[in-house]
N, C-alpha and C positions, 0 to 999 in steps of 0.2 A: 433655426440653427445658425443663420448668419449674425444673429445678435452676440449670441455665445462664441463664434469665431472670433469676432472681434474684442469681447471680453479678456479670451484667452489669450490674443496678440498684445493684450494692454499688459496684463500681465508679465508675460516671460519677454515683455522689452523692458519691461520699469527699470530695471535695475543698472541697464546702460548709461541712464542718464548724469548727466553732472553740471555743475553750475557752473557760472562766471564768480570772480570774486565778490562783484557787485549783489549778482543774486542771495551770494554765500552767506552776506551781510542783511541783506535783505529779510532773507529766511530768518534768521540769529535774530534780529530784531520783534517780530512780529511773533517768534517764541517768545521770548523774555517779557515782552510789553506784555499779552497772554498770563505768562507766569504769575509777574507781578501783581497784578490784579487777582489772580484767585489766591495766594499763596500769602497777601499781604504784604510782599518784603518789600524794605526800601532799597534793597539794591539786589542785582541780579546779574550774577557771569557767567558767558556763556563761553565752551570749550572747546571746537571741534579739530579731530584728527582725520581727514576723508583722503587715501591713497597718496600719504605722506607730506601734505601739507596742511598747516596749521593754520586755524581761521578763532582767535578770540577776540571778545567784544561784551562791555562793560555796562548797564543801564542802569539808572537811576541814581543814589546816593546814600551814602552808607548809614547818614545819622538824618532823619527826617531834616531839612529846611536849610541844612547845611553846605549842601552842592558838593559836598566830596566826594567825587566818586571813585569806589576802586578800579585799581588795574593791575595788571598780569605780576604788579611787584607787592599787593596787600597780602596780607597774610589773614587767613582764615582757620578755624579749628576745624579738621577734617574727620575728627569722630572715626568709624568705624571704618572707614576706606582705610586705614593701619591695618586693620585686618589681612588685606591681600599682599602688607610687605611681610608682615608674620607670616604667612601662608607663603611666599616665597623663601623665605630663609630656613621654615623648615621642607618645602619641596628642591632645595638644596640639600641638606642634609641627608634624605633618603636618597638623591643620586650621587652624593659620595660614599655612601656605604657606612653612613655614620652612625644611623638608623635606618629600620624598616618598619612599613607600613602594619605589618600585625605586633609589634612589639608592644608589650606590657607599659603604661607611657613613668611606671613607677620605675622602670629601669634606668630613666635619667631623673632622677628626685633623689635626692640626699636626705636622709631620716626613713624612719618606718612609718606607711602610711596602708596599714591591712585595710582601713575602712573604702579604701578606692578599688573596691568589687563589690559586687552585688550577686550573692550566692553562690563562690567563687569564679564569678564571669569578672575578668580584668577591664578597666580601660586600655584600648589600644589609640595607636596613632591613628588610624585607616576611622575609630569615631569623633577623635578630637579634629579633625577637622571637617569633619560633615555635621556637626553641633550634635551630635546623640553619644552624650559621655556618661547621661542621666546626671550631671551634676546641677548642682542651684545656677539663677542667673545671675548674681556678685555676690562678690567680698569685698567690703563690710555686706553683711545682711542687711537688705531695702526692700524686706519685705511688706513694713508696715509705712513705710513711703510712698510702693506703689498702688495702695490701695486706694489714694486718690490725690490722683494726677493736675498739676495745674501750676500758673506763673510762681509759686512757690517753691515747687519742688525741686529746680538748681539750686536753690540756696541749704535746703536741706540735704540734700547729698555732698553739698560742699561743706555740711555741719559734720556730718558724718565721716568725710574720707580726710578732714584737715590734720590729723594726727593719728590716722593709721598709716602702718612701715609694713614693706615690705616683712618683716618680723610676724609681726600681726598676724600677717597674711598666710607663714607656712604656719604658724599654730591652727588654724582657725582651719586650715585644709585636710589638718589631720581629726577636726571636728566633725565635715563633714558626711551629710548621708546621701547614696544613692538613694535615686525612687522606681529604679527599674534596673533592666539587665541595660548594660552601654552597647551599646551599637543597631539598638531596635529603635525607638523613637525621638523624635528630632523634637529638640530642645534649646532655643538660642541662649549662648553663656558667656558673657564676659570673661567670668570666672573661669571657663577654659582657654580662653587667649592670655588671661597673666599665667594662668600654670605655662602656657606653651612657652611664655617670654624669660620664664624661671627655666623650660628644660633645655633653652637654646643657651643659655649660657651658662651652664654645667656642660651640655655638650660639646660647645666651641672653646669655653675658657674664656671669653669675652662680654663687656656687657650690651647687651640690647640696642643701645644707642650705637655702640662701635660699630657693632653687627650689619646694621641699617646701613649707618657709612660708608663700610667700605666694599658692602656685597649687592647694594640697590644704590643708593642716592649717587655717588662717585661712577656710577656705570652706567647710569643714565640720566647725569650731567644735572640734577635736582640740587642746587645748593641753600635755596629756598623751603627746605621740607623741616620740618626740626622739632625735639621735644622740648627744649628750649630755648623761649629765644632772647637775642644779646642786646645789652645794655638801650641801645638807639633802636631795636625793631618793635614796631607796635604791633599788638591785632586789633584788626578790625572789631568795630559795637557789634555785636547781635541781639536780637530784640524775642520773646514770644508774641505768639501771634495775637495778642491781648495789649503790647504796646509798650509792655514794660519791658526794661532795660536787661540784660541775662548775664550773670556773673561771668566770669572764663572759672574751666574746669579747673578743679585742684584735686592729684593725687599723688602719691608719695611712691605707688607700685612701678610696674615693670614702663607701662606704657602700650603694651603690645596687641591690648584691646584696641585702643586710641582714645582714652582719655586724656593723653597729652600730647597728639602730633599734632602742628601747624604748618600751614603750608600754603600756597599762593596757585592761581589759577596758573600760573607763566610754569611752575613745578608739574600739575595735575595733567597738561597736556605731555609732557615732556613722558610722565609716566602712562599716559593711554599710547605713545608710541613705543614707550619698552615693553607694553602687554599687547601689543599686537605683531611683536616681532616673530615672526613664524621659524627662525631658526634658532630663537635662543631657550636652550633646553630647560632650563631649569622655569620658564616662564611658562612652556609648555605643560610639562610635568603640573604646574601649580592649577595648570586649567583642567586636568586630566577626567574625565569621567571613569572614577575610580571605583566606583561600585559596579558598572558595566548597565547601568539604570537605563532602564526602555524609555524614562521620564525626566525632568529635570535631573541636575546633579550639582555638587556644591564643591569640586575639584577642592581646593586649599581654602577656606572658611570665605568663598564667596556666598552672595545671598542666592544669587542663583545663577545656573547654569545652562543653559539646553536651547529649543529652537524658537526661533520667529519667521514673519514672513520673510525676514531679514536674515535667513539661513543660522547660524550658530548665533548665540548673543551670552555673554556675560555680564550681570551689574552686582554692584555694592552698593547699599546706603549709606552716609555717614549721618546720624543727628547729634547734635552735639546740643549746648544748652540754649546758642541764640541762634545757628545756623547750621542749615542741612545741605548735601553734596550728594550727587548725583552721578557715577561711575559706571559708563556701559561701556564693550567693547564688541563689534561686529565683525570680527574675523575674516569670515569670508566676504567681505564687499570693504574690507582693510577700512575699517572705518572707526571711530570712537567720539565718545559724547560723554563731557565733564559739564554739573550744573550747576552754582553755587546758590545759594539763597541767604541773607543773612535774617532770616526769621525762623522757628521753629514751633511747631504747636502739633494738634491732632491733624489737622489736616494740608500741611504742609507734605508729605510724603504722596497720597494720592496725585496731588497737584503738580510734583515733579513729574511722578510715572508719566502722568499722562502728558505733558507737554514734552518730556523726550520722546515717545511713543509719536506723536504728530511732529516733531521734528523731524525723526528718524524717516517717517512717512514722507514730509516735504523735500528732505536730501536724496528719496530715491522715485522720486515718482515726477514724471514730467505732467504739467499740467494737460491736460485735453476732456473731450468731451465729457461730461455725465454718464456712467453709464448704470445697471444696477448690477449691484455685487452678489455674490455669496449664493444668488441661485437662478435659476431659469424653468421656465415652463415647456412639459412636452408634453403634451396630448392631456391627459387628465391628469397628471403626475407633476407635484412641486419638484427638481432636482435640483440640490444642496449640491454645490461645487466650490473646489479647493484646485489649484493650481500652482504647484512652487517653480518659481523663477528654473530657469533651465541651467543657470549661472550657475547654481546654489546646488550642494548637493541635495538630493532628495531620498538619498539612502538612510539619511538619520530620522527620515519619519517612520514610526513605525507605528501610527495610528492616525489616522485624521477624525473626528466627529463633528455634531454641530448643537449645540446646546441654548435654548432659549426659552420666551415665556411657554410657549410648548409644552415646553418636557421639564419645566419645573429648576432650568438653569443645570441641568445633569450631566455631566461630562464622562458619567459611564453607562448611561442609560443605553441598553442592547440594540435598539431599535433607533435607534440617532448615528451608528458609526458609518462611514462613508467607505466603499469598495476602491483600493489601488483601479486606475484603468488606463492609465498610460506610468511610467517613472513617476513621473511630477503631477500626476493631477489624479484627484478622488471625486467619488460622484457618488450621493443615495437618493435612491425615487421614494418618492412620499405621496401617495393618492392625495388627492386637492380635496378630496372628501372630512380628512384630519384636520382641516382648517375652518374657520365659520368665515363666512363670505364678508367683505366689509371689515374686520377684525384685523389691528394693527401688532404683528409679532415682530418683538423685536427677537435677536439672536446674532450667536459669536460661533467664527467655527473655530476650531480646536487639535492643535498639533499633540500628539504624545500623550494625551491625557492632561497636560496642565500648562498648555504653551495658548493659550489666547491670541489668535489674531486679530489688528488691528482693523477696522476699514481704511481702505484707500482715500486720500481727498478727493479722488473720481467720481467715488461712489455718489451715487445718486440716492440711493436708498438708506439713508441713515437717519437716529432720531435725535439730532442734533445735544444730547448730552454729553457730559466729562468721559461716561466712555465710552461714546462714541460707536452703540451699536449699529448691527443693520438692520433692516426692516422688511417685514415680508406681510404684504396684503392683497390678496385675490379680490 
């Protein structure tokens, strides 16, 4: 038991720790060098926001052999991270009483559009922003696009979206079809961010761009964000992960997907400290766990919502055609991680998670001894152990398990859930008899049903792959 003592002190101190600038740098480095290497990219920015001071830092070079390397003033295509200013301006909206969250979302659309229900179940706002509206994933239709995927496919969507108009757009909406009732299954849709960017401005009188203006980017000092940009501003090359060169997006719509914001690391930081303002309401509001979900949640068209061992956490992706962004925010340990990459491919996304996942781990974890994670021995019995930081609330857990080659990777398997037995820490016996002697199992324990914890870099017990499980051998 005094090995588990000490376990559990490693634990609920981690989170005290903090760096020098030097180290800040240090750490930033040894990420990104990391990244590079799996991810392909020739250049890589790193973002951090840690209890109100800003640390970025710039590697590599943006065109192979060239030596340019960006900094806090290049301008990158930020894809999908648009998302959470759409999702801010209409989490505006519902607290001015402009709208509300069960409204019919045809009640701000102009024209007759019956085909938007499905057995007269309406779209409401409370689905478009959780992606379950049952709508398609764009307009133009790319269905026969994504059928297969590869360094070709920018150039054909940019064949495709070079002469469609906003015009286009609402004909084409009143085309098409649910494929379910809205508000039951999760559906990721473009296609419901330009709707959202057409009802913000029917609802405000304003357009889109303005909107951004004068209710996000002026208020938190972003004058680097933009859907287009002027005469002397460049973006940056992005490349797929195959080596060729990747068009910049072209689209004629709203924008409020993010097919057309730009924007610069010296911006992205400016905005992980407007998303971790804890008293600005409408910032809150767009984080909100609106379904009241035991499990993750998706607040204003985030990718995801809910816990880590890093207590609340929110991220977005952006992928755009050469380069992908990396958008997490850590609330309660006031912290945030922007990650730029200028490559894109199928395994560019993996490659970000997890080198912010080991960042996030190196910002809160003082270096010391080896110790082994995730479980301990008592008498004839393995015990699977969870322990949340003391910092951290632990009232948002409302399940701990532990899932591995065991039990077949099952994260609701009955016999894998681990017993509350203090606030913060969980604990399941497992006879040592369910295990074959010699036999190397790996396994993750598990917040909520779908919150995966990381290992510690402490840990001793891990199988040294990308994610980084733990290990359990009798």
């Amino acid at each position: 038991m005094k090995n588990l003592s000490i376990f559990l002190l490693i634990l609920v101190s981690a989170k005290s720790f903090s760096q020098s600038q030097k180290e800040m740098y240090s750490i930033m480095e040894k990420t990104a060098q990391k990244l590079k290497e799996k991810s392909g990219a020739y250049s890589v920015s790193v973002g951090i926001v840690k209890d109100g001071k800003v640390y970025t830092k710039h590697f590599g070079e943006i065109d192979k052999g060239k030596g340019n390397k960006a900094d806090n003033n290049t301008y990158f295509e930020i894809a999908s991270v648009t998302k959470l200013f759409t999702g801010q301006l209409l989490a505006q909206a519902v607290l001015e009483n402009k709208i509300n969250l069960e409204d019919d979302i045809r009640k701000y659309l102009k024209g007759s559009y019956p085909n938007l229900e499905y057995n007269g179940t309406p779209i409401k706002i409370k689905d478009l922003i959780s992606y379950r509206t049952a709508l398609p994933r764009n307009l133009p239709d790319d269905t026969e696009i994504r059928k297969k995927m590869s360094d070709e496919t920018p150039f054909q969507y940019n064949k495709l979206s070079e002469n469609y108009t906003k015009d286009h757009f609402k004909q084409d909406l009143q085309k098409v079809k649910l494929d379910t009732i809205p508000g039951v299954k999760y559906s990721y849709s473009n296609l419901s961010l330009e709707l959202t960017g057409l009802m913000l401005e029917n609802i405000y009188g304003q357009s889109y761009e303005t909107l951004l203006k004068e209710n996000i980017f002026s208020k938190a000092g972003m004058d680097h964000t933009k859907l287009e940009l002027g005469k002397n501003e460049v973006l940056a090359n992005g490349y797929h992960s195959s080596g060729r060169l990747m068009p910049k997006s072209i689209s004629h719509l709203w924008g409020s997907g993010g097919s057309k914001t730009k924007s610069t690391m010296g911006d992205m930081v400016k905005f992980l400290k407007y998303e971790l303002d804890s008293k600005n309401s409408i910032v809150q509001e767009s984080q909100r766990n609106i379904s009241n979900s035991k499990g993750d949640w998706y607040g204003y068209f985030w990718d995801g919502y809910g816990l880590s061992e890093h207590g609340k956490m929110g991220y977005k992706h952006g992928g755009a055609f050469g380069d992908q962004v990396w958008f997490a925010i850590y609330p309660e340990l006031n912290t945030g991680i922007c990650v730029i990459v200028n490559v894109s491919g199928p395994d560019t996304f993996p490659a970000l998670y997890n080198s912010v996942a080991r960042l996030m781990n190196d910002l809160t974890t003082k270096p010391g001894k080896k110790e082994t994670e995730g479980y301990y021995l008592k008498g004839d019995n393995v015990v699977f152990t969870y322990t949340h930081p003391k910092n951290l609330n632990s009232k948002l857990i409302n399940s701990a398990s532990v899932a591995g080659s065991f039990n077949d990777w099952k994260t609701d398997n009955k016999n894998f859930q681990l017993t509350k037995k203090e606030d913060n820490r969980f604990e399941l016996e497992v006879p040592k008899s369910s295990f074959e002697k010699g036999k190397i199992y790996t396994f993750k324990l598990i917040l909520n049903g779908e919150d995966w914890i990381n290992a510690s870099k402490n840990a001793s017990n891990t199988d040294g792959t990308d994610d980084n499980n733990l290990t359990l051998k009798l």
